[in-house]
C-alpha positions in Angstrom: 3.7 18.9 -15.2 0.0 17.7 -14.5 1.5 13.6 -15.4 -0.1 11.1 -13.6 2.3 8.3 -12.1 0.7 5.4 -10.6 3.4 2.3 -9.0 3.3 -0.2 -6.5 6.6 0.5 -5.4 7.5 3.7 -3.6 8.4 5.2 0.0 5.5 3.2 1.9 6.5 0.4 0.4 10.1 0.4 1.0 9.4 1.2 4.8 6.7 -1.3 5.5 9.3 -4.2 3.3 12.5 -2.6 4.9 11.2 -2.7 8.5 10.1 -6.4 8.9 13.5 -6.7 10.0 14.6 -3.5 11.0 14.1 -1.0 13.1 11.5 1.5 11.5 13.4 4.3 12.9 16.5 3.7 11.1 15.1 2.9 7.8 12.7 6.1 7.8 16.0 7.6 8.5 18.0 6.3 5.3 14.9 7.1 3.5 14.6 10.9 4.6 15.1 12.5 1.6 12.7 10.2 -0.6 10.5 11.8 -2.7 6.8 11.6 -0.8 3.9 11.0 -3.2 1.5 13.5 -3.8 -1.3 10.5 -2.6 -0.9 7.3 -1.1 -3.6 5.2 -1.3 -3.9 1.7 0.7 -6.0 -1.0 -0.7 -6.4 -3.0 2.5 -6.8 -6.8 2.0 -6.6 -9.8 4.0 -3.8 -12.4 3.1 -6.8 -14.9 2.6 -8.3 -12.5 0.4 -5.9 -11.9 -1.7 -4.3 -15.8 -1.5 -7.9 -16.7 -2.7 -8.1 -13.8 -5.8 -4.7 -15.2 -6.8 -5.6 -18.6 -6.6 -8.8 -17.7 -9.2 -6.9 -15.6 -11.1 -4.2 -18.4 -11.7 -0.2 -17.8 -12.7 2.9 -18.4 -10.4 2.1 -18.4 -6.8 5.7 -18.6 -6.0 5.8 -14.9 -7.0 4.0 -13.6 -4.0 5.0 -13.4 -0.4 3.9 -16.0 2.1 0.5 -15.3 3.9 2.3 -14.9 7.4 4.7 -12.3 5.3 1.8 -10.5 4.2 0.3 -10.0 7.4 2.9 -8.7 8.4 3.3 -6.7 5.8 -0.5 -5.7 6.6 0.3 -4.8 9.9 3.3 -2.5 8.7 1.4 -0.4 6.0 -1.5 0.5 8.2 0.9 1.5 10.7 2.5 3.8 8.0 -0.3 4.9 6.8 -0.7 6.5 10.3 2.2 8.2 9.8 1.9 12.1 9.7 5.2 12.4 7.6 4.9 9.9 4.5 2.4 12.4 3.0 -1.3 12.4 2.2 -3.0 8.7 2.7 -6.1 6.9 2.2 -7.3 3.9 3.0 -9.6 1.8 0.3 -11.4 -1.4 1.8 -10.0 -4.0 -0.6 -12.4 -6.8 0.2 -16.2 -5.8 -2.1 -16.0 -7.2 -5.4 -13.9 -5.2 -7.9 -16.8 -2.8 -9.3 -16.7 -0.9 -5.5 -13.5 -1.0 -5.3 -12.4 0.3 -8.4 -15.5 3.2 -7.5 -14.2 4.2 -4.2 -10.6 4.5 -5.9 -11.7 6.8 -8.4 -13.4 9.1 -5.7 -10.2 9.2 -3.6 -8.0 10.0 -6.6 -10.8 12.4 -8.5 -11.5 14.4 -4.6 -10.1 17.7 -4.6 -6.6 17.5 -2.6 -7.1 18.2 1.4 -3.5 19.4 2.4 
């Protein structure tokens, strides 16, 4: 219907959470019929990064996952994003300062779709 949807939490997400402790087979398996986004984009981040932005930005640290939980959870996504059958993926180095960020996001959302 041309709506734009943007979340944090979808398919990806469920597999690279759900398989920390299980086996990725299985869970890609009880999520088979899950809707696949049209584009999944990856910000990748380090832990330190991202523990360092938090820390500047202020507000309950207790909210967000341990750094050895996020590596992990690192690890997980960019093996996903590997994936042939999760749908179209890009990767966006997370790391520059916002401004290059938030540019090379809009090119990847504002490209003409390559499937």
């Amino acid at each position: 219907s041309g709506t734009w949807v943007l979340t944090d939490r979808y398919l990806i997400s469920s597999l690279a959470y759900q398989s920390l402790d299980n086996p990725l087979d299985w869970v890609m398996e009880l999520n088979a019929h899950a809707r696949r986004a049209d584009l999944n984009i990856l910000v990748r981040v380090s832990a330190e990064t991202a523990a360092l932005r938090r820390a500047k930005r202020g507000g309950p640290e207790e909210l967000f996952d341990a750094n050895d939980t996020q590596r992990r959870l690192a690890v997980a996504y960019d093996r996903l994003f590997q994936e042939s059958n999760v749908g179209l993926c890009h990767v966006i180095d997370g790391e520059p300062a916002f401004a290059e960020v938030a540019q090379a996001l809009e090119h990847v959302v504002n490209a003409p779709p390559s499937h």
